[in-house]
N, CA, C and O atoms as CSV, one atom per row, in Angstrom:
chain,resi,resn,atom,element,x,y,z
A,1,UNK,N,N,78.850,99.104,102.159
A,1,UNK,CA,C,79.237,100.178,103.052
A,1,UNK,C,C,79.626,101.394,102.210
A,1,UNK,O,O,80.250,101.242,101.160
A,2,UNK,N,N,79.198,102.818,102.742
A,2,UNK,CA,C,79.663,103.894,101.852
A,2,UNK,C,C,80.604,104.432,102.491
A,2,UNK,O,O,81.012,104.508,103.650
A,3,UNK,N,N,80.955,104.922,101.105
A,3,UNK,CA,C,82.150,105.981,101.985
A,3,UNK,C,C,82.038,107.289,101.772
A,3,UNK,O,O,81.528,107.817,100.784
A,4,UNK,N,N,82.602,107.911,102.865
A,4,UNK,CA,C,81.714,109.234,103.318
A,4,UNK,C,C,83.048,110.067,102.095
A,4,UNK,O,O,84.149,109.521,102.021
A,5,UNK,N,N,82.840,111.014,101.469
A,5,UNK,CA,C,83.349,112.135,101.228
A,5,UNK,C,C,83.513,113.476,102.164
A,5,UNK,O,O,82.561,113.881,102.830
A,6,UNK,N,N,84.644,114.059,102.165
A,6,UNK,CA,C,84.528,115.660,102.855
A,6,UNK,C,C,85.212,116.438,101.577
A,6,UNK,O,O,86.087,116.124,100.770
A,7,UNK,N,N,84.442,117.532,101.767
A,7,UNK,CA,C,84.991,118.874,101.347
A,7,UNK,C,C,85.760,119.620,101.274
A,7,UNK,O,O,85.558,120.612,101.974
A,8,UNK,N,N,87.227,119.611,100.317
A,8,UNK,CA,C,88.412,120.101,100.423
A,8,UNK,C,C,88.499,120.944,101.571
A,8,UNK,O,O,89.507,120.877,102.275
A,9,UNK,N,N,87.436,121.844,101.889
A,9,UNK,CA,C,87.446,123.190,102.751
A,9,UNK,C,C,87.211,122.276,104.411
A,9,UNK,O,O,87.470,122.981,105.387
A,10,UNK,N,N,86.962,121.478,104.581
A,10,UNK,CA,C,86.620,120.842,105.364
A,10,UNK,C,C,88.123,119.724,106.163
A,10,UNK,O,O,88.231,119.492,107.367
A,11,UNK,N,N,88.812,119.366,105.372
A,11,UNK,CA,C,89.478,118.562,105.109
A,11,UNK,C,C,91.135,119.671,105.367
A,11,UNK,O,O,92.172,119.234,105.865
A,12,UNK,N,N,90.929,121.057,104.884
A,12,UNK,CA,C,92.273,121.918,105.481
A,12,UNK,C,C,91.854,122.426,106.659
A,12,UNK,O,O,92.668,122.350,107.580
A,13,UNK,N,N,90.534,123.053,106.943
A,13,UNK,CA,C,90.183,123.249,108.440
A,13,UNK,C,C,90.665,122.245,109.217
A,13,UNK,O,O,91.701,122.470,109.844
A,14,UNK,N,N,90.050,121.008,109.329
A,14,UNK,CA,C,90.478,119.809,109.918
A,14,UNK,C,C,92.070,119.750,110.193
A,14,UNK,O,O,92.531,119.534,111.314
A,15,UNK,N,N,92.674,119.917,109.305
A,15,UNK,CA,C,93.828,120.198,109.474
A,15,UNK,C,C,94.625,120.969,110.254
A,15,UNK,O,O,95.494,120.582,111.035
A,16,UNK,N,N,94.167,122.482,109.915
A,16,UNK,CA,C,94.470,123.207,110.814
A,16,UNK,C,C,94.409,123.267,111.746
A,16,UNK,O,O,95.229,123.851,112.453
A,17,UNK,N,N,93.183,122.553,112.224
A,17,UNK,CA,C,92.975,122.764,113.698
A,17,UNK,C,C,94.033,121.766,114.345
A,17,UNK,O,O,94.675,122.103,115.340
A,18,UNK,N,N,94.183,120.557,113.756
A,18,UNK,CA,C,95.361,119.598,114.559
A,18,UNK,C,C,96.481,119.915,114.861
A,18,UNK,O,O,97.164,119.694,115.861
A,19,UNK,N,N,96.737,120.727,113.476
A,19,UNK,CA,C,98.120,121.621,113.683
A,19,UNK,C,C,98.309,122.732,114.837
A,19,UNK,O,O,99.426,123.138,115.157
A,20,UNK,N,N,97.169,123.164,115.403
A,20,UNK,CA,C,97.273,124.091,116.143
A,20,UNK,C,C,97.217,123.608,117.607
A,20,UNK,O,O,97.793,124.176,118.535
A,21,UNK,N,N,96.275,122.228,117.741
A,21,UNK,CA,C,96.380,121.791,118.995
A,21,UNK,C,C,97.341,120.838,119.464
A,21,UNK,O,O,97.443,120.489,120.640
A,22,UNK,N,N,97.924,120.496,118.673
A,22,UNK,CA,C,99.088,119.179,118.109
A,22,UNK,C,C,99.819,119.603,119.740
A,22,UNK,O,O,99.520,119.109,120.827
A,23,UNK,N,N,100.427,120.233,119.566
A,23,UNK,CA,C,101.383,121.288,120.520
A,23,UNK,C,C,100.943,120.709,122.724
A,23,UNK,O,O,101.657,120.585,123.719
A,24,UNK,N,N,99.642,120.567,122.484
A,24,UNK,CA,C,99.141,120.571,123.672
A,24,UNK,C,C,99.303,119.071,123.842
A,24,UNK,O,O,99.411,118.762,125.028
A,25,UNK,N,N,99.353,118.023,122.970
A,25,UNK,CA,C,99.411,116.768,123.474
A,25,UNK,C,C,100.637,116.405,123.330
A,25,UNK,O,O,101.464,117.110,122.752
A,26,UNK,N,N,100.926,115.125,123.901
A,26,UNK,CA,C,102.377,114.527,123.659
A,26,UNK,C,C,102.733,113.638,122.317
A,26,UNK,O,O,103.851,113.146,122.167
A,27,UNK,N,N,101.659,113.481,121.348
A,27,UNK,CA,C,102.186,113.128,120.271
A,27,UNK,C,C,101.143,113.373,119.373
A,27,UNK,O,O,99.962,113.302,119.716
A,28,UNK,N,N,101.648,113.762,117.818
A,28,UNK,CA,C,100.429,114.130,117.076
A,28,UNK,C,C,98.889,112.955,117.169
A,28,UNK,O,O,97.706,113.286,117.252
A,29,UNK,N,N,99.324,111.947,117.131
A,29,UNK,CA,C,98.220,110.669,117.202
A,29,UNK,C,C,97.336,110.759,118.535
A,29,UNK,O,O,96.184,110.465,118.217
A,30,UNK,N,N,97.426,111.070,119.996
A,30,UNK,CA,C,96.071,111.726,120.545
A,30,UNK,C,C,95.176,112.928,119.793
A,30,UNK,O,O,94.003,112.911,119.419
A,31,UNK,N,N,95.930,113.704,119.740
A,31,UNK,CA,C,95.258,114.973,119.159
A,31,UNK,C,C,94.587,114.414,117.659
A,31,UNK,O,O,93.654,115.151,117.341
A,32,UNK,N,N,94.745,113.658,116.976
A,32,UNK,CA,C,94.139,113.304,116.001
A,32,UNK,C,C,92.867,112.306,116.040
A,32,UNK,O,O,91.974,112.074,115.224
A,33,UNK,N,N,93.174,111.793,117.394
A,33,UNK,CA,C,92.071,110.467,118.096
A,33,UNK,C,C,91.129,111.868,118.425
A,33,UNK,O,O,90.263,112.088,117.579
A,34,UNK,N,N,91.188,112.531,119.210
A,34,UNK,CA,C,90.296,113.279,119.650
A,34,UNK,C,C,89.471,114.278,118.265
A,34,UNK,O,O,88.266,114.444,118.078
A,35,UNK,N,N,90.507,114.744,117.562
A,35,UNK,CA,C,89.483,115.917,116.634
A,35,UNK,C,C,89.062,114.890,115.846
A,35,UNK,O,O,88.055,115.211,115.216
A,36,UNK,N,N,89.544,113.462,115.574
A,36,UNK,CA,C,88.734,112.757,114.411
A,36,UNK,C,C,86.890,112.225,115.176
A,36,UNK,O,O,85.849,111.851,114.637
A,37,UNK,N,N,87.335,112.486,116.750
A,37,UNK,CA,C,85.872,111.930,116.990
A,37,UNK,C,C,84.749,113.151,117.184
A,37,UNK,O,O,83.596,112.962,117.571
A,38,UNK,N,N,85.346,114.474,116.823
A,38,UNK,CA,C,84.590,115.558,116.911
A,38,UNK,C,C,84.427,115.462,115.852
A,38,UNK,O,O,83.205,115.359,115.747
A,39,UNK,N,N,84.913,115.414,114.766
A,39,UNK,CA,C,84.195,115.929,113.285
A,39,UNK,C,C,83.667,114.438,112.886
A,39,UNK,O,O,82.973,114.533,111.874
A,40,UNK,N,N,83.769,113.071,113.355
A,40,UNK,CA,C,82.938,112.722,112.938
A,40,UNK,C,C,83.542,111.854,111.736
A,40,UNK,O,O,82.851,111.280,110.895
A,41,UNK,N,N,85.023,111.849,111.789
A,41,UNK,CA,C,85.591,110.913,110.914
A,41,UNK,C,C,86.582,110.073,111.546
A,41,UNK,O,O,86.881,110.137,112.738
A,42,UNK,N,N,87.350,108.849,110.228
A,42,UNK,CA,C,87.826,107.698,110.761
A,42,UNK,C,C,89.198,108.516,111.697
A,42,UNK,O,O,89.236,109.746,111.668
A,43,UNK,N,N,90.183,107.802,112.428
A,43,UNK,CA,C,91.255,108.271,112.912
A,43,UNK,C,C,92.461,108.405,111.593
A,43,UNK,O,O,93.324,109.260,111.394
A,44,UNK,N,N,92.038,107.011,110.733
A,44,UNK,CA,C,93.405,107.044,109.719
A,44,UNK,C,C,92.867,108.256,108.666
A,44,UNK,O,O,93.506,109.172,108.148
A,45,UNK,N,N,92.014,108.041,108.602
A,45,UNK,CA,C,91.363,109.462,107.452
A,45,UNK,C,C,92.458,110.691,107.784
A,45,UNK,O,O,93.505,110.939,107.185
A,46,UNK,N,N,91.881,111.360,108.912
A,46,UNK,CA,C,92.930,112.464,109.473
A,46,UNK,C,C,93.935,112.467,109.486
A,46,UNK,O,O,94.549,113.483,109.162
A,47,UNK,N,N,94.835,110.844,110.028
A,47,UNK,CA,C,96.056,111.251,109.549
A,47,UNK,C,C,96.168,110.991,108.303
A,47,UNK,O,O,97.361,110.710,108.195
A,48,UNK,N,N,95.695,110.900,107.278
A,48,UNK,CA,C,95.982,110.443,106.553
A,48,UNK,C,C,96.263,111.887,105.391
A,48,UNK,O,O,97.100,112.128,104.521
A,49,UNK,N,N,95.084,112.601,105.944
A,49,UNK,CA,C,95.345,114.084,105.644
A,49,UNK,C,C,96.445,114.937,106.216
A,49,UNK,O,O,97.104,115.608,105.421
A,50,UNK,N,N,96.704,114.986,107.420
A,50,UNK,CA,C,97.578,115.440,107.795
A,50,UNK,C,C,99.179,115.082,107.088
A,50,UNK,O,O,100.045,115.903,106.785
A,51,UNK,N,N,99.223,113.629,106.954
A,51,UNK,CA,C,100.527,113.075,106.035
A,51,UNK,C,C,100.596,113.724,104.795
A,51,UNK,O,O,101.740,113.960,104.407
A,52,UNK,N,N,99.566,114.115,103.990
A,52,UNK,CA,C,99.457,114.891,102.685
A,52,UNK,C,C,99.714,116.274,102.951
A,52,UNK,O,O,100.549,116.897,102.296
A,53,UNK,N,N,99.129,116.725,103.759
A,53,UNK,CA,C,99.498,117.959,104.082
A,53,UNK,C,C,101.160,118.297,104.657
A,53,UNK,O,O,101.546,119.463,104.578
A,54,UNK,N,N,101.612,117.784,104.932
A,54,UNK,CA,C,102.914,117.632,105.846
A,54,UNK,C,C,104.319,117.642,103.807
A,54,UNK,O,O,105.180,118.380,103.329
A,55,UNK,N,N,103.692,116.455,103.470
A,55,UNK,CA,C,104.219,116.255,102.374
A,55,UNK,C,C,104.391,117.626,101.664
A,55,UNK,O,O,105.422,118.198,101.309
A,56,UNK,N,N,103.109,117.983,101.559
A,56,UNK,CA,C,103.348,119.581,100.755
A,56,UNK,C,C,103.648,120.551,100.848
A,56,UNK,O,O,103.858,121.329,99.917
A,57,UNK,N,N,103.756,120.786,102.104
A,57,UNK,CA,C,104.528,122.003,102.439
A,57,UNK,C,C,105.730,121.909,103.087
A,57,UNK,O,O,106.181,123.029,103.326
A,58,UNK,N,N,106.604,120.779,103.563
A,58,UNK,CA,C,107.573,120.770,103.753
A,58,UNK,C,C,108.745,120.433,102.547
A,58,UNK,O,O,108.899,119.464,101.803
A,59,UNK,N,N,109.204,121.224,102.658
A,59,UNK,CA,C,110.833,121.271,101.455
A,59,UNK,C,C,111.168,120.250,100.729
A,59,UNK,O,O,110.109,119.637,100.867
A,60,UNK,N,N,111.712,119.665,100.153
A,60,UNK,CA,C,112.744,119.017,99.951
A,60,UNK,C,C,113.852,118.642,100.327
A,60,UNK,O,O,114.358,117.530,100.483
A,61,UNK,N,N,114.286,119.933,100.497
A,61,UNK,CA,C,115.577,120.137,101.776
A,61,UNK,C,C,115.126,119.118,102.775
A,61,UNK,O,O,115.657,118.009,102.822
A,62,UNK,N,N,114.247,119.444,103.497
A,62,UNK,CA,C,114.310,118.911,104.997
A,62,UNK,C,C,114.487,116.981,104.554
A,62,UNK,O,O,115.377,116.176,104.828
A,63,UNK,N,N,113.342,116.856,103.875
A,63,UNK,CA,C,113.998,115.242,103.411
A,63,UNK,C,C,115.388,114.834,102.767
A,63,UNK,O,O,115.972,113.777,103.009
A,64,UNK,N,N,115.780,115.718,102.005
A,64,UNK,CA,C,117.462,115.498,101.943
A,64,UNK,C,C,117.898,115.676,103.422
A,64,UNK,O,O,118.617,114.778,103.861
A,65,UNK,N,N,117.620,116.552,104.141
A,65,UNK,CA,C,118.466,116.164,105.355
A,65,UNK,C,C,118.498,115.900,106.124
A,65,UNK,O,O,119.357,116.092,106.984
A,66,UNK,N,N,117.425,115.255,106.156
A,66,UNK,CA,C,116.941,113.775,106.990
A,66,UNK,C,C,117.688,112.074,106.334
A,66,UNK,O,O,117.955,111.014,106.900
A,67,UNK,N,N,117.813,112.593,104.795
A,67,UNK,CA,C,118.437,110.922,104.429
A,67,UNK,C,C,119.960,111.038,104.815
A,67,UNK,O,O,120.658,110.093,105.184
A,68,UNK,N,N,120.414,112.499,104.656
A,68,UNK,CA,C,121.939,112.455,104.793
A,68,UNK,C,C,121.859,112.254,106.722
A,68,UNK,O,O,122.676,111.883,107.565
A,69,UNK,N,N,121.195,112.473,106.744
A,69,UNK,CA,C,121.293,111.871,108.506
A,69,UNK,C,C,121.413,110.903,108.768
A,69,UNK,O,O,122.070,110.620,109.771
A,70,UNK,N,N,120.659,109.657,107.752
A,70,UNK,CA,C,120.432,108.301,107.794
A,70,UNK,C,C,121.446,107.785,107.474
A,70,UNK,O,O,121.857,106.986,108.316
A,71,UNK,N,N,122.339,107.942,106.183
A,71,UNK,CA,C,123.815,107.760,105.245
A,71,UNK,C,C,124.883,107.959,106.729
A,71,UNK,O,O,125.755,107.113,106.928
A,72,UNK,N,N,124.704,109.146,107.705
A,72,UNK,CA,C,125.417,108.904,108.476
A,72,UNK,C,C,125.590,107.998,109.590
A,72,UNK,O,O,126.454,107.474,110.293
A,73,UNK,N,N,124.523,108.061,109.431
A,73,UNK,CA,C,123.798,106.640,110.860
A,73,UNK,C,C,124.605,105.574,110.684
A,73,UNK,O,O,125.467,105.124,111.438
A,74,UNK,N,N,124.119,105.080,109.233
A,74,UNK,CA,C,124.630,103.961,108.184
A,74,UNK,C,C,126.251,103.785,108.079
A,74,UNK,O,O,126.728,102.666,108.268
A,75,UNK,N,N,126.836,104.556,107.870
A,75,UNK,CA,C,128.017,104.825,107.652
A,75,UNK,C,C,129.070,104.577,109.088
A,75,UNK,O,O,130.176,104.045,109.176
A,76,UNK,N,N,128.038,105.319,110.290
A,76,UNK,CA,C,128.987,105.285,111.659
A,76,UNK,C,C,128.411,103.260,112.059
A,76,UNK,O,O,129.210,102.587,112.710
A,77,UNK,N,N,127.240,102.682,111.646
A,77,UNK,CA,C,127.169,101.213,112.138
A,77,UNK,C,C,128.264,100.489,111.159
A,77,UNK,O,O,128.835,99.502,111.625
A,78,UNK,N,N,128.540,100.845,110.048
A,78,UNK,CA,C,129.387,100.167,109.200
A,78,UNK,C,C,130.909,99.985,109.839
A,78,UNK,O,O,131.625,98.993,109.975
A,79,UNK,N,N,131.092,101.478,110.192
A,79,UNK,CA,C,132.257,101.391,110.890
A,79,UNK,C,C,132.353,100.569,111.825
A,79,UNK,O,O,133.408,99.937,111.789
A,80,UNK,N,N,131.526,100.263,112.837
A,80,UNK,CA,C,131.991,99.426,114.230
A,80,UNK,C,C,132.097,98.092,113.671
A,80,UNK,O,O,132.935,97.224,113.915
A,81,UNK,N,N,130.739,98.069,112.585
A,81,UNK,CA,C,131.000,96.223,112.140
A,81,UNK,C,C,131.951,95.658,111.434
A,81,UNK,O,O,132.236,94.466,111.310
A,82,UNK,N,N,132.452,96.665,110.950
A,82,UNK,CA,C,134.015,96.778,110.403
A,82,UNK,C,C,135.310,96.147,111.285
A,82,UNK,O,O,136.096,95.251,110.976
A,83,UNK,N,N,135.199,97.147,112.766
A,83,UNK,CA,C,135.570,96.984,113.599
A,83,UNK,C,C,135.912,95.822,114.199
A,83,UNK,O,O,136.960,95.421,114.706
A,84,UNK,N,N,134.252,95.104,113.968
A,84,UNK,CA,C,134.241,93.922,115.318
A,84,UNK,C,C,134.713,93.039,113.922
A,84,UNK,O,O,135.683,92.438,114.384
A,85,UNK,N,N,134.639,92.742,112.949
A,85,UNK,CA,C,135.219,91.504,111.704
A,85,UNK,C,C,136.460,91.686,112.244
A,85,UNK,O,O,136.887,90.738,112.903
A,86,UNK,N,N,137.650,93.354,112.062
A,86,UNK,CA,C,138.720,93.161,112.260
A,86,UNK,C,C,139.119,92.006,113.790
A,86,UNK,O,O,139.718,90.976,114.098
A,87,UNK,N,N,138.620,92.659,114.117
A,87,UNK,CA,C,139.030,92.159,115.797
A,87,UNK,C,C,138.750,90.404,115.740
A,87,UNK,O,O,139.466,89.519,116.209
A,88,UNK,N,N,137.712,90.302,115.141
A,88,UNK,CA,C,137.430,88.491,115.104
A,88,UNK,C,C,138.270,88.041,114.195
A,88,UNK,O,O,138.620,86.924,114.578
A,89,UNK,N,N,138.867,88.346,113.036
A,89,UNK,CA,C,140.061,88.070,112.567
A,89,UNK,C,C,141.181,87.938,112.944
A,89,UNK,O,O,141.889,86.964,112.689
A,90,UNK,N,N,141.487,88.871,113.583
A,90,UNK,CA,C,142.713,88.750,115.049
A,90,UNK,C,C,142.787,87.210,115.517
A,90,UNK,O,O,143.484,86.215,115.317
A,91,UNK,N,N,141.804,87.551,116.163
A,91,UNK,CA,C,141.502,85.913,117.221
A,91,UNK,C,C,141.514,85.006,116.712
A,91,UNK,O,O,142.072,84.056,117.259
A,92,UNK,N,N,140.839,84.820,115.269
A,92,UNK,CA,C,140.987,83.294,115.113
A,92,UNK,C,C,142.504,83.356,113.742
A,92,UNK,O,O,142.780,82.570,112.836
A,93,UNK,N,N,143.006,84.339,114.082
A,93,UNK,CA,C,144.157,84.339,113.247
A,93,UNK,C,C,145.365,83.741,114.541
A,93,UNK,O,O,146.236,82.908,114.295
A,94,UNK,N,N,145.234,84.133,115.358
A,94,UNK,CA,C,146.036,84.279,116.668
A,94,UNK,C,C,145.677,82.561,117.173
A,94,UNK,O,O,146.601,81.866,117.597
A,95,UNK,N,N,144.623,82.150,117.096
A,95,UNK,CA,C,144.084,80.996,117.271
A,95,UNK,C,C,144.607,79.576,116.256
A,95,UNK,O,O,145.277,78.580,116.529
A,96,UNK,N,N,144.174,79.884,115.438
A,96,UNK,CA,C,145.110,79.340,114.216
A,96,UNK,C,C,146.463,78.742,114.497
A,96,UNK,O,O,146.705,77.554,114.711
A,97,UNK,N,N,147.527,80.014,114.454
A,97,UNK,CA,C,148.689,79.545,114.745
A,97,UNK,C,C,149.218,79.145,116.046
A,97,UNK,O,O,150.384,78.859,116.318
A,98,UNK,N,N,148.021,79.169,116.945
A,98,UNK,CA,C,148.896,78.855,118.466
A,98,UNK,C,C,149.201,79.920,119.399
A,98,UNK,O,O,149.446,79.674,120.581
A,99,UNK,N,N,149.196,81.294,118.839
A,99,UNK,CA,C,150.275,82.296,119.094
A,99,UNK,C,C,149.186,82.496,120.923
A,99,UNK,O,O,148.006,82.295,121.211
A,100,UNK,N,N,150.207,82.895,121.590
A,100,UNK,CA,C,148.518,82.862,122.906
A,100,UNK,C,C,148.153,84.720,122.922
A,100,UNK,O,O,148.805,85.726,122.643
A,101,UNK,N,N,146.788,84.447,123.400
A,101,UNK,CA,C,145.921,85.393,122.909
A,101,UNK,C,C,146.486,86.580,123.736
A,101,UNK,O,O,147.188,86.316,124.712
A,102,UNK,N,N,146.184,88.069,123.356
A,102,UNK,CA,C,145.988,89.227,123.861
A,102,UNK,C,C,145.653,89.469,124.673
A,102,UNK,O,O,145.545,90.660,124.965
């Protein structure tokens, strides 16, 4: 089986155009089902370009502050599970000695 090559110039058009119609569907992955069956390539190909493309022109920044979003995520589940140990410690501390429960 071969595999098809495209043409850098071919391959940012392609691009562009998803980027521009992206907007009209409800998630980038229709709009990529559809222009991949107009030009004639696979579906993962396209995104696969589009993921490269996305990579390169978005910041750094924005992925730092997307992980410090995550650290917080992380940080607020830690807390509750924190939470619920204290509280089950209670009980079988309270349990333990007899004492009657809360």
């Amino acid at each position: 089986m071969k595999r098809q090559t495209y043409a850098p110039e071919i391959k940012e058009r392609t691009v562009r155009m998803l980027i521009t119609v992206a907007g009209a569907y409800p998630s980038t992955w229709p709009a990529i089902q559809i222009i991949a069956s107009k030009i004639g390539c696979r579906t993962e190909t396209l995104r696969s370009w589009n993921k490269k493309h996305i990579d390169q022109t978005i910041p750094a920044s924005v992925q730092t502050q997307s992980q410090e979003q995550r650290i917080k995520e992380l940080e607020r589940e830690c807390r509750q599970a924190n939470e619920i140990i204290r509280k089950a410690a209670t009980f079988f501390a309270q349990a333990e000695t007899g004492r009657p429960l809360k």
